[in-house]
Every structure is written in structure tokens, then in C-alpha cells.
N, C-alpha and C positions, 0 to 999 in steps of 0.2 A: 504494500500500500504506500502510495505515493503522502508526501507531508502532508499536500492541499487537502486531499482525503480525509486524512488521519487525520486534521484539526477542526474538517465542518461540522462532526457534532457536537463540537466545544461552543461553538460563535454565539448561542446564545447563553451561555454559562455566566460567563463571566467579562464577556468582551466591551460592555458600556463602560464608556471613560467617564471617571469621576470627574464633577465641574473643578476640584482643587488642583488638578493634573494638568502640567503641561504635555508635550507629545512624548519626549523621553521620558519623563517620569513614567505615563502611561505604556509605555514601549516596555519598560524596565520591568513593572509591576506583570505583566502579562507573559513577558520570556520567564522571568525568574518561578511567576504558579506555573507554570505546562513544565519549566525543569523538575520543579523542587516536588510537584506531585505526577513525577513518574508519566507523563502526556510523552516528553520528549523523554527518550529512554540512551541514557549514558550512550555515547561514543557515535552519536546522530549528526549528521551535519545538518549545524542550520542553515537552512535554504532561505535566501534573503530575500527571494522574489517573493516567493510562496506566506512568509512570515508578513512581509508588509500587506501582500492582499488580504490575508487572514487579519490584519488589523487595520487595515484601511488606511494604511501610511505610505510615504513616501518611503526609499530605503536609506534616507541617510540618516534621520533620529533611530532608524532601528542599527546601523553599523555604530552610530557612533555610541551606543548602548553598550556595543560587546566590550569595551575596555573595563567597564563596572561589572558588568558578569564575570569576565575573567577572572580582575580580581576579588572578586566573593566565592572562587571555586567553581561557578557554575558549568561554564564553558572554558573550553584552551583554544587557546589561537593560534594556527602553524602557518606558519607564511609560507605561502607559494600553494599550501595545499587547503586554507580554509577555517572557519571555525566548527568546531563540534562540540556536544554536549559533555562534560568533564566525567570522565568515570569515575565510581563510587568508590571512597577511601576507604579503607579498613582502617585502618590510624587512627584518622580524623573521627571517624564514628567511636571508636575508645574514646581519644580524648572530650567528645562531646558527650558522651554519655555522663562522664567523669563531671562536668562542669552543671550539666541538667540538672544533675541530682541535688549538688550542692542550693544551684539558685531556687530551684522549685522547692526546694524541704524550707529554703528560707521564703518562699510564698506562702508557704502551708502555715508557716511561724504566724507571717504578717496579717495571713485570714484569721488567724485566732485573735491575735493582739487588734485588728483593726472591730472585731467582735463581727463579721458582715452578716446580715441578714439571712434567715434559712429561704427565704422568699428568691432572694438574690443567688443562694450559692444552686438552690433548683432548677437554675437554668442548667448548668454543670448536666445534667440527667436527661435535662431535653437533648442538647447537647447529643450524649453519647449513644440515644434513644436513635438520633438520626445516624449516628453512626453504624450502628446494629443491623437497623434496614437496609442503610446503601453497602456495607458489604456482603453482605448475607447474598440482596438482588443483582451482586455484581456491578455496581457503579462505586468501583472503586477512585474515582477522580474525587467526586464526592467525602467518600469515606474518607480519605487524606484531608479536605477537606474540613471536615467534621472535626479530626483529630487536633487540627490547626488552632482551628474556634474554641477547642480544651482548653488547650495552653495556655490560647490567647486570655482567657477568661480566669483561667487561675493568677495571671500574672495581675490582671485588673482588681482583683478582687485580695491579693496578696498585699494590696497599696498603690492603686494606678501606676503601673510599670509598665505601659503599654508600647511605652516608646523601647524600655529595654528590651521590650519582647520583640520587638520589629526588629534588630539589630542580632536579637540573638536567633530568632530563625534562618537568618541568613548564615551566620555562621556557623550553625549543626547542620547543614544544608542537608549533608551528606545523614546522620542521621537519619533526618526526616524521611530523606529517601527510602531509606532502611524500614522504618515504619510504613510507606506507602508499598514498598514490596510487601513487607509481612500481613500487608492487609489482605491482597490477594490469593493469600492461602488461607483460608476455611480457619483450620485451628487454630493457627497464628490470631486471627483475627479476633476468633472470642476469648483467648487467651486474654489478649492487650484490651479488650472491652473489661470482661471481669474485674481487672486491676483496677481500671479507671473510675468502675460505678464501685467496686468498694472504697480505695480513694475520697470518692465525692460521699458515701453514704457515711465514714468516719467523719468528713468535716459537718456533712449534717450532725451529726451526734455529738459535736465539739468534742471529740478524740483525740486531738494534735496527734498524740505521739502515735498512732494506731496508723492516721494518716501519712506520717513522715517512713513509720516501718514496712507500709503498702508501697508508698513511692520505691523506698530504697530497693525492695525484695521487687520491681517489676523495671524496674534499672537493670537488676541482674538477670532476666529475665531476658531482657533487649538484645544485655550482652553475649548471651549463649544461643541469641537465636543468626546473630552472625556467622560462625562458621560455617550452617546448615544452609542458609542465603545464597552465603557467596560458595557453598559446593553447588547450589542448586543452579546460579544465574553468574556464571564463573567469567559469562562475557560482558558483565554489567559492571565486575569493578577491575579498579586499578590490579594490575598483577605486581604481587609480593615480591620486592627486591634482596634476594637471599644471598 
């Protein structure tokens, strides 16, 4: 399947440009969702033509986009031969994990200490509710999605850290990715569900510590579901330099 293809049944998703967006910004926000939830799948070349018709641009706010991809991991850029999609790091998903843990346990701290509404933290359950259904029916663009709107929502509710969340998805890029494969696999999936509604069902109960021990044990979880990943989809990441 050609790109053009592969991205028409996204156009109505998510393709409306916010009024606060210039063209790069909006260029940027649209390459980096199709990367980060698995649409464009590692080592893709992006097709310039194809990308701008799919967003209704010209192609030069979408080239002059790729030097900010680049450097957020997204894509690599090889001269003479092109830009493609950046394959998925094994490293970089350790050390992300490594960092999640730490700031999210400290969200779970700030939901307690900020005291947030059980009304408010309910959303969390709708949330992972739409999660449940989009990967169960196979829309997993969605379900990554879904996962997103978690975090995002934990981070808000941890002490409006919404800007450190925007900054820090970019940087587990590669993570993320990891979660948007695992969704695709049936077990995986309600595996990392599970986790999430017990998570949100302790911070209903104001548990903290029940919360921070759910978080940590579904970290480890994450981490042991990499090896099995990258045996399974061994042409989606980076190859091990031994």
C-alpha cells in the first residue's frame, strides 16, 4: 500500500488545524501523531509529495519541519538518499521507562497532595473505557491515542504539568511507540489496561502508595515486554551494536 492510501483513512481523524497553529506548527503536530502512534511505521520514507497532499500544504513548511523531527528522534535524514521514519530504540525505551516512573509516581504524589476531585480523577476510567473498545475492535490508532489522553490527564491532575507532558512525550517517543505496538497484541493490551484502571481505581480510593506500587510493578511490566516486541517486529527497531 502506497502512503497516499495508507493515510486516507486518517484525514478525518485528526487532520483540522487548530486556529493557535501556524503551518509548521501544524505540519509538526501531524508528522510527529502518524510517527509516535505507529501510522508511519519505523524505517518509512517520508514521501513529501504525498504528506503535503495529505495535509493540504505546500512542501516546504513540511521539509522545513524535518530538522525538529530529526532532532526529537523521530525521523533520520540521509542525504542523497532521503528522510525516513527513525527506528525504535531499545536504549532509549530503558532509559524512558527509567524517567516515566520516577515523574509519574511524582504525579500520583501531586494528585494526592493537590487533594483532586473523585468527579475529576473519573475521567481517568472514561479514558481507559475508550481505550478497551478501540483495541479490543482493532483501531488501534485510536487506542494509542487513548493511552496519550492517560498520561496526559495524570500529568494535569498531578499539578497542571501539561506543558511538561508535551515535552516529555516527545522525548519517550520511542517508548510510546513500544506501547502503540503492544496495543496490537490482544494480551498485551489488556494487560497494560488492567494496570491503568487499577492505577486510577487506587487514586479513587486515595491509596497513594497502592497507586505508586501499581505504577512501578506495570513499568516492569513494559520493560519485559520489550524483548518479546523486538523478537517479534525485529524490522521495527534499531539493530543492537554488539
Amino acid at each position: 500500500m502506497n502512503l497516499k492510501n495508507q493515510l486516507t483513512k486518517y484525514s478525518n481523524k485528526f487532520i483540522q488545524r487548530r486556529p493557535s497553529e501556524d503551518t509548521r506548527q501544524y505540519v509538526y503536530r501531524i508528522l510527529s501523531t502518524l510517527i509516535l502512534n505507529m501510522v508511519l511505521s519505523p524505517g518509512q520514507r517520508m514521501n513529501e509529495q504525498d504528506l503535503a497532499s495529505f495535509m493540504n500544504v505546500s512542501r516546504t513548511p513540511l521539509h522545513d519541519t524535518f530538522p525538529k523531527l530529526a532532532r526529537n528522534n523521530l525521523i533520520e535524514i540521509i542525504p542523497m538518499r532521503g528522510s525516513f521514519v527513525s527506528m525504535v530504540d531499545r536504549t532509549r525505551i530503558e532509559e524512558s521507562i527509567w524517567l516515566n516512573e520516577q515523574l509519574c509516581i511524582s504525579m500520583i504524589h501531586g494528585i494526592f497532595i493537590t487533594d483532586a476531585k473523585r468527579s475529576e480523577l473519573s475521567v481517568l476510567n472514561e479514558i481507559l473505557s475508550q481505550l478497551e473498545y478501540n483495541y479490543i475492535h482493532g483501531d488501534f490508532f485510536r487506542a494509542s491515542r487513548s493511552l496519550v489522553q492517560f498520561y496526559n490527564h495524570l500529568f494535569i491532575f498531578g499539578g497542571n504539568f501539561d506543558s511538561l507532558w508535551s515535552s516529555l512525550y516527545e522525548y519517550e517517543s520511542d517508548l510510546f511507540r513500544l506501547y502503540s505496538l503492544a496495543l496490537r497484541n490482544v494480551t498485551y493490551g489488556k494487560q497494560i489496561h488492567r494496570s491503568l484502571y487499577a492505577i486510577t481505581n487506587a487514586l479513587l480510593n486515595r491509596d497513594n502508595d497502592l497507586a505508586c506500587k501499581i505504577f512501578s510493578a506495570h513499568m516492569d511490566d513494559i520493560l519485559n515486554m520489550i524483548e518479546i516486541l523486538t523478537s517479534e517486529h525485529e524490522e521495527l527497531f534499531k539493530s543492537m551494536v554488539i
